[in-house]
C-alpha positions as CSV (number, residue, x, y, z in Angstrom):
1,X,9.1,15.7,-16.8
2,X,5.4,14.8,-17.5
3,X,2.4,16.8,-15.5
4,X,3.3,15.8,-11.7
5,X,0.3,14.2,-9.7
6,X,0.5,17.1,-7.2
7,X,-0.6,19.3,-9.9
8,X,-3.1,17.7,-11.6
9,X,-4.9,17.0,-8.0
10,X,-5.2,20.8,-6.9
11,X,-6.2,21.5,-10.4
12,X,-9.4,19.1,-9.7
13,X,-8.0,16.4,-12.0
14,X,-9.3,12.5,-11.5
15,X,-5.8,10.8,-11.9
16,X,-6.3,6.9,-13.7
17,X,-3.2,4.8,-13.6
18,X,-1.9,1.6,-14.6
19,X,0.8,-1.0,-12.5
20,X,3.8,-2.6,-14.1
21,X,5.0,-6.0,-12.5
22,X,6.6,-6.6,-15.9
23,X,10.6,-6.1,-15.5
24,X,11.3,-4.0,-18.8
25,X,11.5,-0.8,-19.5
26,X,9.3,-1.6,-23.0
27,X,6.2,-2.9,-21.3
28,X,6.6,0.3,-19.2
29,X,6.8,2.8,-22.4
30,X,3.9,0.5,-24.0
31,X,2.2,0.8,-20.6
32,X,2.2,4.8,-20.2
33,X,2.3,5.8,-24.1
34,X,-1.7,4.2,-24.0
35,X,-2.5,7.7,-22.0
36,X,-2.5,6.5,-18.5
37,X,-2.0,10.4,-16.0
38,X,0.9,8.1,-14.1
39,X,1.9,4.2,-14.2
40,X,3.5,2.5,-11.4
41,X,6.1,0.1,-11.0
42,X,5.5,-2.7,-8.6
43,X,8.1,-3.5,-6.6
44,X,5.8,-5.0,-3.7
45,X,4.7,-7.8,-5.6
46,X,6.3,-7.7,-9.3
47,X,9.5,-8.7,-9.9
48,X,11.5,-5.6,-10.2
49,X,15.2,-4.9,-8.7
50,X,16.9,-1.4,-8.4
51,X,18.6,-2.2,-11.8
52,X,14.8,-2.4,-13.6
53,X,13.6,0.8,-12.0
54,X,15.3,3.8,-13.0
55,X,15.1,2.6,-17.1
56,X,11.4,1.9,-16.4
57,X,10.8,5.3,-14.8
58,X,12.4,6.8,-17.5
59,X,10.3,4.7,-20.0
60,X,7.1,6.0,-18.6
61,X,8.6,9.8,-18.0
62,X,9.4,9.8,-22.1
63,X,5.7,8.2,-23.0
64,X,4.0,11.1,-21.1
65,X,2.7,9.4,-18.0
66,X,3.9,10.4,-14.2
67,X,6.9,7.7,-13.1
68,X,5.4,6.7,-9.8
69,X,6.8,3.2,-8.2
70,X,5.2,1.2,-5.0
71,X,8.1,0.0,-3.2
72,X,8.9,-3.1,-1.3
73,X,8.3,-2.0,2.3
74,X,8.0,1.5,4.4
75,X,11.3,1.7,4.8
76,X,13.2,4.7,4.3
77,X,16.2,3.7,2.0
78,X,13.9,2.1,-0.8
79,X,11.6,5.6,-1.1
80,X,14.9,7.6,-0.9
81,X,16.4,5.4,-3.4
82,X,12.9,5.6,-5.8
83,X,13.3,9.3,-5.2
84,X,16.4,9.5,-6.3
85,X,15.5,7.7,-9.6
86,X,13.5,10.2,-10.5
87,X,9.6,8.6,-9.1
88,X,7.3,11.7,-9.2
89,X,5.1,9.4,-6.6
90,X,5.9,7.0,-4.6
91,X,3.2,4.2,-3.0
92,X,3.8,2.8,0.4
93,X,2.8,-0.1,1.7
94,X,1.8,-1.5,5.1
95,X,0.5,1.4,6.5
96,X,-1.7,0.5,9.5
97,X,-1.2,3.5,12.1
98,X,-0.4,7.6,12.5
99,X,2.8,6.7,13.3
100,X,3.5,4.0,9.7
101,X,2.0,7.0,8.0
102,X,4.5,9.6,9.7
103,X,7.6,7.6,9.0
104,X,6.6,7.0,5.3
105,X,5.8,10.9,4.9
106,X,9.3,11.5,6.6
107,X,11.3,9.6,4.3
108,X,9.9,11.4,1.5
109,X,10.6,15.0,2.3
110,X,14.2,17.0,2.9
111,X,15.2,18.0,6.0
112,X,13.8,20.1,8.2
113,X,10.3,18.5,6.6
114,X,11.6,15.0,6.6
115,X,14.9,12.7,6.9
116,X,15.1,12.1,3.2
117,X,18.9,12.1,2.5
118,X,20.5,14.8,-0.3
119,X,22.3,13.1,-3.0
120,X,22.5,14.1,-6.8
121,X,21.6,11.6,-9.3
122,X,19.4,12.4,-12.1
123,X,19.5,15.7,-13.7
124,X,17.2,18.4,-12.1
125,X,14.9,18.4,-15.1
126,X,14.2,14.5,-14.2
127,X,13.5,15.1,-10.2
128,X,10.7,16.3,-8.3
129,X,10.7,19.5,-6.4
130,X,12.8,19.6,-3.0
131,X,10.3,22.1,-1.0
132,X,7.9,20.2,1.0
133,X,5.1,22.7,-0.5
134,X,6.0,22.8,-4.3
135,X,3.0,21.6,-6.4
136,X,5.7,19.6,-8.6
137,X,6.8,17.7,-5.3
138,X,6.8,13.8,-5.0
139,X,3.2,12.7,-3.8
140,X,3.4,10.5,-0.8
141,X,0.6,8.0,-1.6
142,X,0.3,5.8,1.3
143,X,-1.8,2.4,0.6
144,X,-3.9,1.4,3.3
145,X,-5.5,-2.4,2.9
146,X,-6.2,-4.1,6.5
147,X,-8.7,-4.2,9.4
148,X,-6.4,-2.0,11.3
149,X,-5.9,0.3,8.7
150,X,-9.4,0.6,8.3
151,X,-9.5,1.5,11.8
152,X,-7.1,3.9,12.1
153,X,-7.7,5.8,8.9
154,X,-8.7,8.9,10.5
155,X,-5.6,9.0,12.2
156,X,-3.6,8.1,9.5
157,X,-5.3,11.0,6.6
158,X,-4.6,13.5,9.3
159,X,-0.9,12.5,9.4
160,X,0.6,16.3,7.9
161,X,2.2,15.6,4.8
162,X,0.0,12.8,2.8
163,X,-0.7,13.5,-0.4
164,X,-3.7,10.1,-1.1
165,X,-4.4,7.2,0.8
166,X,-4.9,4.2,-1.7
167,X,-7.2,1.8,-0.6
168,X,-6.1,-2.0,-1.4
169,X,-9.7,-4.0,-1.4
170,X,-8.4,-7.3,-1.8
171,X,-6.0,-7.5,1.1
172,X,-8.4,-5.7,2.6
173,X,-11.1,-7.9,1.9
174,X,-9.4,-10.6,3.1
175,X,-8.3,-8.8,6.1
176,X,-12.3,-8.4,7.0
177,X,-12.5,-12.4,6.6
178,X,-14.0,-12.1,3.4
179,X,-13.0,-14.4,0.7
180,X,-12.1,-13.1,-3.2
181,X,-15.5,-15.3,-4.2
182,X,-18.2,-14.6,-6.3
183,X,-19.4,-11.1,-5.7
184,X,-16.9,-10.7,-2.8
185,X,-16.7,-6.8,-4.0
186,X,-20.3,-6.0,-3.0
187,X,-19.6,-7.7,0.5
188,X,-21.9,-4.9,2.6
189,X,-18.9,-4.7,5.2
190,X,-16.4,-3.9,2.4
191,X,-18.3,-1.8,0.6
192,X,-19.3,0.1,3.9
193,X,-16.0,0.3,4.9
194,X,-14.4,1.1,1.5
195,X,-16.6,3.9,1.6
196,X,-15.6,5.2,5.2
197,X,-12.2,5.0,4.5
198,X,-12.9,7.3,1.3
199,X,-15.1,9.9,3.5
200,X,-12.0,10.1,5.6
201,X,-9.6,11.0,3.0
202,X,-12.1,13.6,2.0
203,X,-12.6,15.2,5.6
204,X,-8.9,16.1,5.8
205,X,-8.0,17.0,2.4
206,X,-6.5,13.9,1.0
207,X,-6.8,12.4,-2.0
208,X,-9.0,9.4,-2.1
209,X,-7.2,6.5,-4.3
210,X,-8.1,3.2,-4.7
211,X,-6.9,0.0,-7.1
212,X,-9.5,-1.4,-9.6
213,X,-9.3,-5.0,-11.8
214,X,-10.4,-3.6,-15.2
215,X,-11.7,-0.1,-16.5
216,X,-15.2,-0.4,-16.0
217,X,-14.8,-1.1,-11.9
218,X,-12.4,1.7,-12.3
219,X,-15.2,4.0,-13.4
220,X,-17.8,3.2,-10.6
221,X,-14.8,4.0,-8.4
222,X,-14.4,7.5,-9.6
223,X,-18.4,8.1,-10.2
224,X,-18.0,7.6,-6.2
225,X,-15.9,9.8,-5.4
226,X,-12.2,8.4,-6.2
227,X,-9.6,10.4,-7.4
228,X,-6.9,8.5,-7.8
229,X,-7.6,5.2,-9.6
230,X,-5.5,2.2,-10.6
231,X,-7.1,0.5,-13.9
232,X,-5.3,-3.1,-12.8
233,X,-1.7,-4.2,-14.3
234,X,0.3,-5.0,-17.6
235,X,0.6,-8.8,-16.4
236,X,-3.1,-9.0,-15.8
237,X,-4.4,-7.7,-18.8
238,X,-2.2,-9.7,-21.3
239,X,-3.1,-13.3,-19.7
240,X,-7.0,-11.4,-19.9
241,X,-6.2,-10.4,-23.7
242,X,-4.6,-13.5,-24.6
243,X,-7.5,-15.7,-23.0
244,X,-10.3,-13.4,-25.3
245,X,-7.7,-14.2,-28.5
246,X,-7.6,-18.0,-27.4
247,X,-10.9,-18.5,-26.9
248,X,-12.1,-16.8,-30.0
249,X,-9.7,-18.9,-31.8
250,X,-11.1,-22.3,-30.1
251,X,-14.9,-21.0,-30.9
252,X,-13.5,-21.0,-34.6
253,X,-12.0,-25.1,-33.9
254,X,-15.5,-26.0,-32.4
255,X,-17.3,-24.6,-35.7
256,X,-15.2,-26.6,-37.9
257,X,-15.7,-29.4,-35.8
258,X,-19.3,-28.7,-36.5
259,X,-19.3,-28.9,-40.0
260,X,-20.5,-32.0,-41.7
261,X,-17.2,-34.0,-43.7
């Protein structure tokens, strides 16, 4: 298994990461073998079954980058079943209150810790340490993207047992009544609030993550004091690659329209 995200994070390390919403386990290797510390399979919002996950997890494992996964809901059976397919991490969404924060921590962790059910799947060498306080555990990485998240997000970085809050600033953006406009990213409210939410993770130990669109938003994010940073996702960047190739093939169709016959 690669560096776990556990480790890297009490050895000081700023973790950068990568989604996949791509269902193939080549995107994934492709993905992770660029040097990404972990790359994440999106459930939530790609298009990914059970039957994707565990090849893609092993994809990523092979190409060096932590197998993390955000699954579909907070619900105990999809982390336990990510877990069992080896995710060294797992992202949970719709996290708005101490108690959304408790169950997701619960599901990830063994009994007495948690009510994570004991099943054998994957060889040892491919799962994450059982003891709640083992540096090569699963991180519980709950995302955190609305008003009442915002809110509560003292509450919810005290919960015992969270690893990193990610912060999700479109949703949350949109939650504030802000529209994804112009410069909607330098709204004062977000940014304030982006900024609290970070402070909080800080003021009880938790890792402050947050998701970016491209790698140069990524690295304001971590000049501010992010730690665990997503650098947007494999579906994004190839429409964003393909559009650069397409329109520097076009500028070469405008110059030969240009040229006197």
């Amino acid at each position: 298994m690669p560096p776990g995200l556990i480790r890297a994070w009490n050895a000081g390390k700023v973790t950068i990461g990568a989604a996949c919403k791509i269902p193939s386990s080549l995107v994934a290797e492709s993905v992770a073998a660029v040097g990404f510390d972990y790359v994440y399979v999106d459930q939530q919002h790609g298009v990914i079954g059970n039957a994707d996950l565990l090849p893609m997890l092993q994809a990523i494992a092979a190409s060096g980058a932590a197998p993390v996964t955000r699954v579909p809901a907070n619900e105990p059976a999809a982390i336990n079943r990510a877990l069992d397919f080896g995710a060294m991490g797992v992202i949970v969404p719709g996290i708005e209150t101490e108690a959304d924060a408790a169950r997701a921590v619960a599901a990830c962790r063994y009994p007495p810790a948690g009510i994570r059910s004991h099943g054998a799947l994957r060889p040892p060498s491919a799962q994450s340490a059982s003891d709640a306080d083992d540096p090569d555990r699963a991180a519980c990485i709950l995302l955190v993207e609305t008003q009442q998240g915002a809110i509560n997000i003292e509450e919810i970085a005290a919960t015992p047992g969270v690893d990193a809050v990610m912060v999700g600033p479109q949703n949350l953006a949109l939650s504030l009544g802000i529209q994804l406009q112009g410069s909607w990213l330098n709204t004062p409210e977000l940014v304030v609030t982006i900024e609290r939410m970070r402070r909080a993770c800080e003021q009880y130990g938790v890792i402050p993550g947050i998701g970016a669109s491209d790698g140069h938003v990524a690295g304001q994010r971590i000049s501010s004091g992010f730690r665990m940073v997503n650098v947007g996702n494999d579906l994004g960047h190839m429409r964003a690659g393909l559009r650069e190739q397409l329109m520097a093939a076009l500028e070469g169709v405008r110059r030969s329209d240009e040229v006197p016959v």
